[in-house]
VOFIRO-190513 format. One record per atom (N, C-alpha, C): residue in three letters; x, y, z. Coordinates in steps of 0.1 Angstrom, whole numbers, plus 5000, padded with zeros to 4 digits. Each point is the difference from the previous one (the first is absolute). Layout:
ALAXYZ
...
This chain:
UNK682071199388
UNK500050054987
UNK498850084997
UNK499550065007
UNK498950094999
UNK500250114990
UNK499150064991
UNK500050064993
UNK500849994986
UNK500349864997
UNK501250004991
UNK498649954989
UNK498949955003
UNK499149874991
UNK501149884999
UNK498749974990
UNK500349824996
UNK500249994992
UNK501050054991
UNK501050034992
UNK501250015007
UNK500050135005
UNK501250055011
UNK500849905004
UNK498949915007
UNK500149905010
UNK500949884994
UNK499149934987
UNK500849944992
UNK501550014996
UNK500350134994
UNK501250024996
UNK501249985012
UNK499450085011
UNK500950045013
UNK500349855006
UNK498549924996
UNK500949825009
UNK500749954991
UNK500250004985
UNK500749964986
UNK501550075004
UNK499850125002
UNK501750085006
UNK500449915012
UNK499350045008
UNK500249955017
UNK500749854997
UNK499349944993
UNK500449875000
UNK501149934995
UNK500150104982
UNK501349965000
UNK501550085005
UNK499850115010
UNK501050065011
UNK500449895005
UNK498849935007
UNK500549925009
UNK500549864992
UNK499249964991
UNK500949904993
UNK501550004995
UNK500550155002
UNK501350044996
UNK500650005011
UNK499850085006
UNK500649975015
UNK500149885006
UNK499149925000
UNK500749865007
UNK500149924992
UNK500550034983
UNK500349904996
UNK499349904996
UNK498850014997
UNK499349874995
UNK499450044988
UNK499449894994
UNK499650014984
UNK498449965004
UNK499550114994
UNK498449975000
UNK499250044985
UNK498749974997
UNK499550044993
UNK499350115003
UNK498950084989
UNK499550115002
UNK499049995006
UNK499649885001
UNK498449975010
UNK500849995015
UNK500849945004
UNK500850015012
UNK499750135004
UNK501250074995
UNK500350105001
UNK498950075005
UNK498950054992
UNK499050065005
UNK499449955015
UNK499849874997
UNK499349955014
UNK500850035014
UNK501550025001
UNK501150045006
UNK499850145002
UNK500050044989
UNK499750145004
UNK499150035006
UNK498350015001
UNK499150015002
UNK499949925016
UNK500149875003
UNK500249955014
UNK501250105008
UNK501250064992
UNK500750065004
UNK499550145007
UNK499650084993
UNK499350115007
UNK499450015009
UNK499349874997
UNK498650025014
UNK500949965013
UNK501249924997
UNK501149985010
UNK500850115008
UNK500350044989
UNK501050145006
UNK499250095001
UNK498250014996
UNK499350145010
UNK499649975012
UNK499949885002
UNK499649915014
UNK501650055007
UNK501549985000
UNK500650025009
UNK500050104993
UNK500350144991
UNK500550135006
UNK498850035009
UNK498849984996
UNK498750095013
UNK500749895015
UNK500449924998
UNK500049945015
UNK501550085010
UNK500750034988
UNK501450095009
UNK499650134998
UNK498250054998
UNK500250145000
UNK500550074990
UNK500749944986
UNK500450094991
UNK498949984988
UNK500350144993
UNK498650064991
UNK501050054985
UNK499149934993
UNK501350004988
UNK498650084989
UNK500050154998
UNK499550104992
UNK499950044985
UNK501249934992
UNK500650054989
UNK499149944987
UNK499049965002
UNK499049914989
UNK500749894995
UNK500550044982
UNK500549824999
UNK501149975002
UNK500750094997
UNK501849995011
UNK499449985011
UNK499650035011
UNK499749935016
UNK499249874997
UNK499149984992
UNK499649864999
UNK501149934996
UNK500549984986
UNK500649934996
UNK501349965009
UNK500550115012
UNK500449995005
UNK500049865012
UNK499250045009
UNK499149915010
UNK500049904992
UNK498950014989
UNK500349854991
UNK501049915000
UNK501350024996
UNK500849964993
UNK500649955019
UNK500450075011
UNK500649975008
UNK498949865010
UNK498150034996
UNK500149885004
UNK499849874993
UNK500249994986
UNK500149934990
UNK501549935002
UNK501450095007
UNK501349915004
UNK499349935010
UNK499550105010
UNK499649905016
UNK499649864996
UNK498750044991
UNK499249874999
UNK500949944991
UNK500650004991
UNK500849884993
UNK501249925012
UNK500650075009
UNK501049995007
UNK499649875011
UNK498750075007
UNK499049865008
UNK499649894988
UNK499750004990
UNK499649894989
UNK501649935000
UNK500950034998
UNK501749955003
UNK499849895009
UNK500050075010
UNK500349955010
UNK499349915005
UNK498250014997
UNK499049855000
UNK500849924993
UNK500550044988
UNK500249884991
UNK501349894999
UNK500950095007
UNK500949945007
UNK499749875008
């Protein structure tokens, strides 16, 4: 999330978070959410740099990245908790 600040940053893990809280269906609060979001990014820029892909678009490509490793990480949190 480079270039977005800490602002940026905030809102984009608040989005990210509740994408992913919609997508799989779970109920969270806005402090969740955020924390989801934010562990989520640093998730999905750890694997897209690891498969080599480069996601350019500022906060559409953050929010993006965000939100896809914000499902990852909720999806492994499942499945611990199972």
């Amino acid at each position: 999330m480079t270039g977005v600040g800490i602002i940026g940053a905030i809102i984009i893990g608040i989005l990210a978070g509740w994408i992913a809280e919609k997508i799989m269906k779970r109920d969270h609060g806005l402090l969740t959410n955020l924390i989801v979001g934010i562990v989520g990014s640093f998730l999905g820029a750890f694997i897209f740099s690891a498969l080599g892909l480069s996601v350019q678009a500022g906060w559409i490509g953050s929010l993006i990245v965000s939100s896809i490793g914000a499902i990852i990480l909720l999806f492994i949190v499942g499945l611990i908790r199972r």
